[in-house]
C-alpha positions as CSV (number, residue, x, y, z in Angstrom):
1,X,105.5,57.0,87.3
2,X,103.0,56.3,84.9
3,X,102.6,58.3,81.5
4,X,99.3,58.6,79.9
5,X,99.8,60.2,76.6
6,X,96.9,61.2,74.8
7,X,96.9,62.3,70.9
8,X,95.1,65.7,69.9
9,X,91.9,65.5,67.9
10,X,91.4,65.6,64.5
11,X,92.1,68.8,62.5
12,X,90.0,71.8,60.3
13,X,92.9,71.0,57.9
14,X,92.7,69.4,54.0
15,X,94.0,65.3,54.0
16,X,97.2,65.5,52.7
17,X,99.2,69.1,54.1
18,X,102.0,68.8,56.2
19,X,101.3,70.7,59.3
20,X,103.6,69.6,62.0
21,X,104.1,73.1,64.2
22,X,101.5,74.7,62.8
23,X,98.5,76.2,64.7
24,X,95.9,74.0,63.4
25,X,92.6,74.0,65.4
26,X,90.6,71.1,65.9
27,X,87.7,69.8,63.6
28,X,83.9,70.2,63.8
29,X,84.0,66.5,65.8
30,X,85.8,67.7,68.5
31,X,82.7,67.4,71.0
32,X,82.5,64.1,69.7
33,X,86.2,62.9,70.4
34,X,86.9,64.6,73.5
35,X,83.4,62.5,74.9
36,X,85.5,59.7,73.9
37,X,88.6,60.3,75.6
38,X,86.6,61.3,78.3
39,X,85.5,58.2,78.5
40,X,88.7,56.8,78.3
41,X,90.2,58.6,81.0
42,X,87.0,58.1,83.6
43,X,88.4,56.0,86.0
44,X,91.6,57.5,86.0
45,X,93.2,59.7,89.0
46,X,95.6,61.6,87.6
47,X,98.1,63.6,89.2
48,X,98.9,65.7,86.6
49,X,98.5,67.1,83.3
50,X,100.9,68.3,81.2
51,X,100.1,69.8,77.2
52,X,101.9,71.1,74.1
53,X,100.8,74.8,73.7
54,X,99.6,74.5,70.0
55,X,95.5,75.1,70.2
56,X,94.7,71.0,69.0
57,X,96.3,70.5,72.3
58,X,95.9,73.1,74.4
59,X,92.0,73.2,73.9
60,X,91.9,69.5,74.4
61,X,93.6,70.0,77.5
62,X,91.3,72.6,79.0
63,X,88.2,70.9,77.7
64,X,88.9,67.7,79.6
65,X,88.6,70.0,82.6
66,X,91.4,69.5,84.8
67,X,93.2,72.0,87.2
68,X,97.1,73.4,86.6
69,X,97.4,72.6,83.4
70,X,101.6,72.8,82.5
71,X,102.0,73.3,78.8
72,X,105.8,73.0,77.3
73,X,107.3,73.8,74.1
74,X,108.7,70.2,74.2
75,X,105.7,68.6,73.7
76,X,105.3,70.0,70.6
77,X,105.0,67.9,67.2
78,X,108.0,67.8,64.3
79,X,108.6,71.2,62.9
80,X,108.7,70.7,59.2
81,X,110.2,73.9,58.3
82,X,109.9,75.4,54.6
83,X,107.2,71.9,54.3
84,X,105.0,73.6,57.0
85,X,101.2,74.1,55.8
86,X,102.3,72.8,52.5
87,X,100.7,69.4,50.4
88,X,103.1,66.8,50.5
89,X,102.3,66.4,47.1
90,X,103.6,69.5,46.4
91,X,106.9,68.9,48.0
92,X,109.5,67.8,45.3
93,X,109.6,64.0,45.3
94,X,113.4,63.7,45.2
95,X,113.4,66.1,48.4
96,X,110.6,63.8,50.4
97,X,112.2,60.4,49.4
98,X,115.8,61.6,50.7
99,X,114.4,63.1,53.7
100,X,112.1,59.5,54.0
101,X,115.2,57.5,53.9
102,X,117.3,59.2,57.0
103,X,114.4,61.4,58.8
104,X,115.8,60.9,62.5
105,X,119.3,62.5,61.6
106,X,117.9,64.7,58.0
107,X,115.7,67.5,58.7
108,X,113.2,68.7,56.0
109,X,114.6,72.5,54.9
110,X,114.5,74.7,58.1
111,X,112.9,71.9,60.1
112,X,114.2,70.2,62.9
113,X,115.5,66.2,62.8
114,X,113.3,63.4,64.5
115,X,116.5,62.8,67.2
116,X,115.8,66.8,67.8
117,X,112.2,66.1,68.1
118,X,113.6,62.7,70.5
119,X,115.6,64.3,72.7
120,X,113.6,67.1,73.9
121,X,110.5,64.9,74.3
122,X,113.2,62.4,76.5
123,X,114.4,65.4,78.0
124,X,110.6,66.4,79.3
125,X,110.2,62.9,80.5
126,X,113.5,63.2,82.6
127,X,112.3,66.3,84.7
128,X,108.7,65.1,84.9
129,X,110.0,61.7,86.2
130,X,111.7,62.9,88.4
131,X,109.2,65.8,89.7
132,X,106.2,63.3,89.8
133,X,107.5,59.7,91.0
134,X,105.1,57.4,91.7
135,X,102.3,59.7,90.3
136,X,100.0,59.2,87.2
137,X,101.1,62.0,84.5
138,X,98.8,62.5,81.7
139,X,100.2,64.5,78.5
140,X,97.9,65.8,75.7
141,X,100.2,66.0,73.1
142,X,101.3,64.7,69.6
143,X,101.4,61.7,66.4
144,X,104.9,62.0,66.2
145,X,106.3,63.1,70.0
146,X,104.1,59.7,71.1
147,X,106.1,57.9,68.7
148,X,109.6,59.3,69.5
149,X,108.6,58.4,73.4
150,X,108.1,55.3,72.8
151,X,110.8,54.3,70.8
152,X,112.8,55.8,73.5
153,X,110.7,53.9,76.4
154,X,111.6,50.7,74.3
155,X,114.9,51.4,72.8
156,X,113.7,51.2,69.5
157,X,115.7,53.0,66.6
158,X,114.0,56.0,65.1
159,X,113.3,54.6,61.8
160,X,110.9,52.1,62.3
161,X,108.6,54.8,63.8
162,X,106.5,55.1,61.3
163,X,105.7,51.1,61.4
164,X,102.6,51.7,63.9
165,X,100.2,54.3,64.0
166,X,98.9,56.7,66.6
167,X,95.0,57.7,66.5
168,X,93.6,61.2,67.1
169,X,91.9,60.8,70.2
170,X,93.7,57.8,71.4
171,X,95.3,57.0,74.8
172,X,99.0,55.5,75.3
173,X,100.4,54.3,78.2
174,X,103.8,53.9,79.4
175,X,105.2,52.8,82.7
176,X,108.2,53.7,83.9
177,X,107.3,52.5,87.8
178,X,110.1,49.4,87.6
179,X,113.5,49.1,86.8
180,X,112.4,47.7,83.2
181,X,109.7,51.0,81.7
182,X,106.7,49.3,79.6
183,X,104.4,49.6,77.4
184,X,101.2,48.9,78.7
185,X,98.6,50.0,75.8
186,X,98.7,52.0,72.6
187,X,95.7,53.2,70.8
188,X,93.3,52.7,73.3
C-alpha cells in the first residue's frame, strides 16, 4: 500500500494560538492552496481517501472532489486540552518547557500525550493496510499525526519530531508495499 498524506491548509486563526483539536476553518487562500495540491495530486489514481473530521480537513477533502470520502476521529491532530485556542505565550513558561522536554509520554493539562496521538494514528494505518493492500490511500489530515506516522513508518523516537517540518498544503508519501516501509517524499 501506498500512503499519500496530505496536510490541511492554512488557518482563519492569529500566528501564535495553540489550536490542535480545535475547529479552525481554513484561510481566505484556500482556493489558492487546494489549486496547488490539486496539482500535486494530478496524476495520481487513488484508491481511496480517507480525512480527519475537523472542517480544515474535511473541506479540503470534499473540495478535492473525490467520491466516498471515510473521515475518522484518528486522524485527528494533538488535543492540547486546557492550551486549546489559547497563545502559547500565554501558557505559563514553566508549564510549556516541562511539557517541551517529555511531550510523547507528558500531556499538556486535559490533553492527550504524542504516544496517544501515535498509536491511534498507527492503529488507523493497521486496518487501512490491511483493508486496501496494494492500493494507493490518500489521507487529508494533520502537522502533527503526519509526524507521529512517520516516526512510526521509520522507527524514529517521538522526540525528535519536531526536527522537520510539515507544510500546509504539502504532500507525504510513505510506502509500505515491501517488507522494508519507506519514505518516498515529504513536503512535496
Amino acid at each position: 500500500m501506498k500512503l499519500t498524506l496530505v496536510r490541511h491548509t492554512s488557518l482563519q486563526i492569529a500566528e501564535g494560538i495553540c489550536y490542535g483539536q480545535s475547529d479552525v476553518d481554513v484561510s481566505i487562500n484556500f482556493a489558492t492552496e487546494l489549486s496547488q495540491v490539486r496539482q500535486k495530486l494530478m496524476h495520481e489514481k487513488i484508491d481511496a481517501v480517507y480525512a480527519s473530521p475537523l472542517q480544515r480537513c474535511s473541506k479540503l477533502a470534499h473540495a478535492l472532489g473525490f467520491d466516498g470520502i471515510l473521515h475518522d476521529e484518528r486522524l485527528k491532530e494533538l488535543h492540547f486540552g486546557d492550551w486549546e485556542m489559547q497563545s502559547w505565550n500565554d501558557i505559563p513558561r514553566e508549564l510549556f518547557d516541562v511539557w517541551a522536554q517529555n511531550y510523547a509520554e507528558m500531556a499538556p493539562p486535559n490533553g492527550e500525550t504524542f504516544a496517544a496521538l501515535q498509536q491511534r494514528g498507527v492503529q488507523f494505518l493497521e486496518e487501512v493496510s490491511a483493508r486496501h493492500a496494494g492500493q494507493h490511500v490518500l489521507v487529508v489530515t494533520h502537522g502533527g499525526m503526519i509526524r507521529a506516522l512517520i516516526a512510526h513508518t521509520i522507527n524514529m523516537q517521538l522526540k525528535g519530531l519536531f526536527r522537520f517540518h510539515v507544510d500546509y498544503a504539502s504532500l507525504t508519501r510513505l510506502d509500505f508495499s515491501s517488507s522494508i516501509p519507506n519514505i518516498e517524499f515529504v513536503n512535496r
